[in-house]
GUROPA-926999 format. One record per residue (C-alpha): residue number from 1; residue in three letters; y, z, x. Coordinates in Angstrom, 2 decimals. Example, Ala and Ser with C-alpha at 12.3 -4.5 7.8 and 13.67 -1.06 7.14 Angstrom:
> n / res / v / w / u
> 1 / ALA / -4.50 / 7.80 / 12.30;
> 2 / SER / -1.06 / 7.14 / 13.67;
***
This chain:
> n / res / v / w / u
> 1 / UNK / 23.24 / -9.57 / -9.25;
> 2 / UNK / 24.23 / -12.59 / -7.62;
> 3 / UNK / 27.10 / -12.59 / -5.11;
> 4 / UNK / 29.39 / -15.43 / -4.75;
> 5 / UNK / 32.48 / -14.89 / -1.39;
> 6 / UNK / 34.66 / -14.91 / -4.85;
> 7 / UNK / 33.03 / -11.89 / -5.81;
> 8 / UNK / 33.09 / -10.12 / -2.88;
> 9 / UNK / 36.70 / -11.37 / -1.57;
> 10 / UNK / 38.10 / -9.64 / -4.99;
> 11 / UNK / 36.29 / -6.15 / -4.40;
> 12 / UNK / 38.16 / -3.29 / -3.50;
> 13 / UNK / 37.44 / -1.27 / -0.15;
> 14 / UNK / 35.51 / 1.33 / -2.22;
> 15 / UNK / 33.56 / -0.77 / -3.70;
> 16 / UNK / 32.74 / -2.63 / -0.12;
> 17 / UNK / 31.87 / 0.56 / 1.21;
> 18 / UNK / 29.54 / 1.50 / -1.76;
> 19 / UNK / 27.88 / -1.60 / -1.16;
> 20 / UNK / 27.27 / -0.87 / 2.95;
> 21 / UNK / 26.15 / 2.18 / 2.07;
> 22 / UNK / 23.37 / 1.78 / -0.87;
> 23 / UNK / 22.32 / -1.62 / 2.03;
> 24 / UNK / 22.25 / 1.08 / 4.57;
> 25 / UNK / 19.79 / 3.06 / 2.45;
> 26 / UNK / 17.72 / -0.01 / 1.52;
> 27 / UNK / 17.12 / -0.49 / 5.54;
> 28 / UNK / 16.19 / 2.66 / 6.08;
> 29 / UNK / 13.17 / 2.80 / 3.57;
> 30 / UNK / 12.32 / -0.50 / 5.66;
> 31 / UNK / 12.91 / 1.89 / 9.01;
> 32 / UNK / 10.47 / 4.44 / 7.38;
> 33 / UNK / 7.77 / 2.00 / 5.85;
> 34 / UNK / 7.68 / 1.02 / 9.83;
> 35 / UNK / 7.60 / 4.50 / 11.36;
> 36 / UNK / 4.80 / 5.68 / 8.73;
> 37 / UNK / 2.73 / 2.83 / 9.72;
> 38 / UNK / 3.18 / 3.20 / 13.70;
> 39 / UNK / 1.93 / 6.68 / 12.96;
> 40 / UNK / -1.21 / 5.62 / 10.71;
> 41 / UNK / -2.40 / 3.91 / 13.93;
> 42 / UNK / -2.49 / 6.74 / 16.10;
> 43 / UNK / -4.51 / 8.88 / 13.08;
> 44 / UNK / -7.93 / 8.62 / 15.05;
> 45 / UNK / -8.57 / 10.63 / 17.93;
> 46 / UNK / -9.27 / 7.30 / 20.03;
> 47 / UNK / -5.51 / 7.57 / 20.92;
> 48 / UNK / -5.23 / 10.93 / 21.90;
> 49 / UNK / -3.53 / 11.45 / 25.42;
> 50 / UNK / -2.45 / 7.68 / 25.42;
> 51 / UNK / 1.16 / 7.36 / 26.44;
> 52 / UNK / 2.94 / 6.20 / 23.46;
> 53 / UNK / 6.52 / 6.23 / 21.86;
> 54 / UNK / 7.21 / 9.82 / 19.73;
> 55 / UNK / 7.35 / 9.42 / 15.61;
> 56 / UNK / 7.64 / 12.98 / 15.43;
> 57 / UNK / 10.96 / 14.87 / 15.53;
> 58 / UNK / 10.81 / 17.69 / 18.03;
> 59 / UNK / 14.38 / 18.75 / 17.44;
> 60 / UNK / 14.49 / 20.03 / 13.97;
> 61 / UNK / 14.09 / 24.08 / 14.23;
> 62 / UNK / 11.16 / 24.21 / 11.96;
> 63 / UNK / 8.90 / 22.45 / 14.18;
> 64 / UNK / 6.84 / 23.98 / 16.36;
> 65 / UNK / 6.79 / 21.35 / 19.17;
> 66 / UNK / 3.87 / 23.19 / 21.65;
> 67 / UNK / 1.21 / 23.37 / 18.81;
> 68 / UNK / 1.53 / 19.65 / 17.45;
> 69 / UNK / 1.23 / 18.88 / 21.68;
> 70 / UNK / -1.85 / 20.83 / 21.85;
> 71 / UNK / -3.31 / 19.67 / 18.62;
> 72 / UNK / -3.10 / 16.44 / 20.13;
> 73 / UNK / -4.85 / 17.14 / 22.70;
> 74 / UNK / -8.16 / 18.84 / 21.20;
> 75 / UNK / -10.73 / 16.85 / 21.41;
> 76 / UNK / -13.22 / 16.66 / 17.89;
> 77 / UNK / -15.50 / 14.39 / 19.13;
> 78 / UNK / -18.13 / 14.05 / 22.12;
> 79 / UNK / -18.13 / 10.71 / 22.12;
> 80 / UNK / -15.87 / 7.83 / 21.10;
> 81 / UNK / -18.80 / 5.00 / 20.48;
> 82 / UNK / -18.90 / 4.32 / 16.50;
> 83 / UNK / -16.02 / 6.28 / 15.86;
> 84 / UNK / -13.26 / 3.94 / 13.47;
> 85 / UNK / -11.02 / 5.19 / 11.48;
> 86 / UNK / -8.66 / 2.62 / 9.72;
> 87 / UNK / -6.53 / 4.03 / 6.83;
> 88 / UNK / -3.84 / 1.44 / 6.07;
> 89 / UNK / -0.93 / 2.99 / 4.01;
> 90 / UNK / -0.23 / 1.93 / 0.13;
> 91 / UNK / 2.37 / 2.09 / -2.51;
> 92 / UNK / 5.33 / 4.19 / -0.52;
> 93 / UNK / 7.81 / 6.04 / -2.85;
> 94 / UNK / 10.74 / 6.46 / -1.05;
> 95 / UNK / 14.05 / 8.33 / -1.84;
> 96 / UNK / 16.79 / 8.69 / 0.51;
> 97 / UNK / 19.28 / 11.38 / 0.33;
> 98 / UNK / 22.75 / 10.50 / -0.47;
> 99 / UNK / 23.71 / 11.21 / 3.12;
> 100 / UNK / 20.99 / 8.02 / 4.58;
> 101 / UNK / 20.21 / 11.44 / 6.85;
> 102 / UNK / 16.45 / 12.14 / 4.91;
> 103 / UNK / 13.99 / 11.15 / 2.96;
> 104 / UNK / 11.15 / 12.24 / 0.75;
> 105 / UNK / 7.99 / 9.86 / 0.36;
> 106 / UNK / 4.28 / 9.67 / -0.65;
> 107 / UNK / 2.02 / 6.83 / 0.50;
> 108 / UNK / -1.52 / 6.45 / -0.69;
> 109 / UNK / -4.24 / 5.38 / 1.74;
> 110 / UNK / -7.56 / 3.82 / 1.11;
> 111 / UNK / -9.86 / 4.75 / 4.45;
> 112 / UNK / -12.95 / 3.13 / 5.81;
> 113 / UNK / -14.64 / 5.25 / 8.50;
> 114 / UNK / -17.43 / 5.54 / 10.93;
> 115 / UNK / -18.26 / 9.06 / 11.89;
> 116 / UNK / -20.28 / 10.33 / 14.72;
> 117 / UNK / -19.35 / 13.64 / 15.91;
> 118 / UNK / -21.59 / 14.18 / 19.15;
> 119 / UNK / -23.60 / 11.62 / 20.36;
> 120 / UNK / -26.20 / 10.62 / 16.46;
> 121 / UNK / -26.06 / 7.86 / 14.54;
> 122 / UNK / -22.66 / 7.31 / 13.09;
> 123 / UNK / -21.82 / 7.67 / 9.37;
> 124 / UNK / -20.04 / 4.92 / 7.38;
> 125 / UNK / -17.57 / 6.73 / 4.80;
> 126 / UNK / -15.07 / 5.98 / 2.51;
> 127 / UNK / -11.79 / 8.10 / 1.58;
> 128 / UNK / -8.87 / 7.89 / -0.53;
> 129 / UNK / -5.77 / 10.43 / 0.00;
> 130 / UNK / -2.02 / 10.42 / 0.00;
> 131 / UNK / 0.41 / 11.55 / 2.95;
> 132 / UNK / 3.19 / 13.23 / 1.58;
> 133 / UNK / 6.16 / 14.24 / 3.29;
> 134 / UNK / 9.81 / 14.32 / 4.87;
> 135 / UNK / 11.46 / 11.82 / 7.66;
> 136 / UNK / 14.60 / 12.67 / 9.18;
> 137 / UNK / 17.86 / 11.03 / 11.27;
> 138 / UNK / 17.30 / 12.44 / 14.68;
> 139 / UNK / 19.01 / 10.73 / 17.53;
> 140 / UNK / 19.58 / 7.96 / 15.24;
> 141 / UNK / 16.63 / 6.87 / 14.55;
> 142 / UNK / 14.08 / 8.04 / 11.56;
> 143 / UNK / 11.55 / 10.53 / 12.64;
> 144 / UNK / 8.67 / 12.66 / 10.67;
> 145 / UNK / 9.70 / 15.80 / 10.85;
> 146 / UNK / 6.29 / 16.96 / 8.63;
> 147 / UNK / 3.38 / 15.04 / 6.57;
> 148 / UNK / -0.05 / 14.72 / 7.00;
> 149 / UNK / -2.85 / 13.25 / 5.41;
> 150 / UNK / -4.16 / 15.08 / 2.27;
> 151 / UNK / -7.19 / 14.15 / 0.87;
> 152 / UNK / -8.72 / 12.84 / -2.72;
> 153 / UNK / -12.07 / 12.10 / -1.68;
> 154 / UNK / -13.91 / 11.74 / 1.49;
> 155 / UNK / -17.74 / 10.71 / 1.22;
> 156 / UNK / -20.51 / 8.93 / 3.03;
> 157 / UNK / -21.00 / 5.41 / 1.73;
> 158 / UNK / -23.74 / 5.54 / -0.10;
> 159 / UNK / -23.72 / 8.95 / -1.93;
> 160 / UNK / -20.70 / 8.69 / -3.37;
> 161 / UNK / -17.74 / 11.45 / -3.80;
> 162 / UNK / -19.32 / 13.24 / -6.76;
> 163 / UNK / -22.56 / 14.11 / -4.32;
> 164 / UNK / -20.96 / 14.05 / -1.34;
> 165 / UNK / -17.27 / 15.27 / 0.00;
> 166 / UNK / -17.21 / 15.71 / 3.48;
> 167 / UNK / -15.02 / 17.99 / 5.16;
> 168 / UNK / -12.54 / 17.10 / 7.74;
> 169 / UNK / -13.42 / 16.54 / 11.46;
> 170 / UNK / -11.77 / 19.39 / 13.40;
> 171 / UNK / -13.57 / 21.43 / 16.47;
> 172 / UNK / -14.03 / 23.90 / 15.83;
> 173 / UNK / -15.48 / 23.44 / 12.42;
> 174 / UNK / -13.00 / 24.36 / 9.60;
> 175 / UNK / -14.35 / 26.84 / 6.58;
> 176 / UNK / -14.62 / 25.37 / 3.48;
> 177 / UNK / -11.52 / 27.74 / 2.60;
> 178 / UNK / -9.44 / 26.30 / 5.43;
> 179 / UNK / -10.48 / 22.85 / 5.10;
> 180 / UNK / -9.10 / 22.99 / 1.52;
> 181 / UNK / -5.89 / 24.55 / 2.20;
> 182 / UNK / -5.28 / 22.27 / 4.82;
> 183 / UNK / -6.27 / 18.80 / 4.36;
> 184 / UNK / -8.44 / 18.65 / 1.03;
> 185 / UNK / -5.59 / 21.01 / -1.34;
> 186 / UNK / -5.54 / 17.84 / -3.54;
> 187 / UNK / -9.03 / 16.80 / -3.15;
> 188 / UNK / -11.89 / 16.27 / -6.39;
> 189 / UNK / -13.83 / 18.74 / -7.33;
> 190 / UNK / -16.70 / 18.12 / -9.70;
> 191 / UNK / -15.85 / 21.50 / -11.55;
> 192 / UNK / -12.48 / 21.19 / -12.20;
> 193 / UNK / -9.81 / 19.23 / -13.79;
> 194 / UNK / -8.23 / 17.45 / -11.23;
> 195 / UNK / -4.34 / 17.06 / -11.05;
> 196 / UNK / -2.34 / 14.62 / -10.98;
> 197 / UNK / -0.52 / 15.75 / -7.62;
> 198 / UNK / 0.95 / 15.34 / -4.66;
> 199 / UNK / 3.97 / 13.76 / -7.06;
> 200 / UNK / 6.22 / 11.37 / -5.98;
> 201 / UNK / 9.50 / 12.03 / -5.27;
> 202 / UNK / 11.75 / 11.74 / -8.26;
> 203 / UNK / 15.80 / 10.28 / -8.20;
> 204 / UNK / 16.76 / 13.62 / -8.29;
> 205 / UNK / 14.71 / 15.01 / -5.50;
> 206 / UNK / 17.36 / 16.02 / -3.00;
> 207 / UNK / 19.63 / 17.57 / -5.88;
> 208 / UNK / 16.90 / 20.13 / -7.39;
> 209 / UNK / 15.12 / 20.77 / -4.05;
> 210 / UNK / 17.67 / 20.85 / -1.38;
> 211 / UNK / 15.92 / 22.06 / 1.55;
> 212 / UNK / 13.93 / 19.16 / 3.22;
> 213 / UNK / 11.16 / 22.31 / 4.32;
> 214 / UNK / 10.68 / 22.87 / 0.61;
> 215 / UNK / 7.33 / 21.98 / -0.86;
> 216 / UNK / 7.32 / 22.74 / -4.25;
> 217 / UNK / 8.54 / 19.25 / -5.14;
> 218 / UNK / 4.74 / 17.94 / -4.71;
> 219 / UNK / 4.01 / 19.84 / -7.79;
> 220 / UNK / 5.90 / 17.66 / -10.06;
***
């Protein structure tokens, strides 16, 4: 719709304030497009330990603010040279509660990597996966409060992810059983039918699943 000052000097105060409020909501996906992509930067262990501005919110009383420290801190690799790992974020779906207080959003991310986890020759590897999850208003500004990467396929160059899915980097080494749950619950298998999920947050998101902990929305 395009306004004219005739328009707007004939609207009523509700409708002025309707109108601050859905542009407040429009900035704030803008606020969280920003803060998911300073985070994507620091997803390679070549950052850990840097000093660097928090993304995370530490205040919410779901979080459990010593573990994400430490897991920051664990080193998984022996040696930085020919480690990259640049996974640029894709296609956000964003809804913002009514409230501009939280918001529900899945990103895809196409990955290019180089792998060496000791001191060999590294690997070059390719990955697709989506990062669902939750921001939140904390000290005004939008924070994550949870999200991680989830993988679809993870695979060295030139096998391919229907020979080859590799598991994520962690020390120590997850099981196949862990690495699943974790990071690869959405990931291709070559005996099963995969599903279409994480889903996207719908309109309705906040209405039918209130609680911004609750999963169960990734499930369509």
């Amino acid at each position: 719709m395009y306004w004219t000052m005739e328009k707007i000097d004939v609207l009523t105060e509700e409708e002025l304030s309707e109108i601050e409020r859905r542009t407040e909501r429009l900035m704030s996906i803008w606020k969280i497009q920003n803060l998911r992509g300073n985070a994507a930067i620091f997803h390679d262990d070549q950052h850990i330990g840097e000093q660097r501005r928090e993304l995370n919110a530490l205040k919410h009383p779901s979080v459990d603010v010593e573990g994400l420290m430490a897991f920051r801190q664990k080193a998984v690799v022996d040696s930085l040279t020919g480690n990259m790992l640049v996974h640029p974020l894709t296609t956000p779906v964003i809804e913002v509660d009514e409230n501009n207080r939280r918001a529900r959003s899945v990103w895809w991310s196409m990955g290019v990597e180089g792998l060496s986890k000791h001191r060999e020759e590294p690997v070059a590897i390719v990955s697709l996966g989506m990062v669902p999850g939750v921001e939140i208003v904390e000290d005004g500004a939008w924070k994550i409060l949870w999200g991680v990467w989830q993988r679809t396929t993870k695979n060295e160059y030139h096998a391919g992810w229907v020979k080859s899915m590799i598991p994520t980097n962690t020390r120590p080494e997850l099981t196949p059983e862990e690495d699943r749950a974790g990071f690869g619950r959405y990931a291709y298998q070559e005996n099963e039918v995969r599903q279409a999920i994480p889903q996207p947050p719908k309109k309705d998101t906040w209405e039918k699943y209130p609680d911004e902990m609750d999963k169960t929305w990734l499930e369509g």
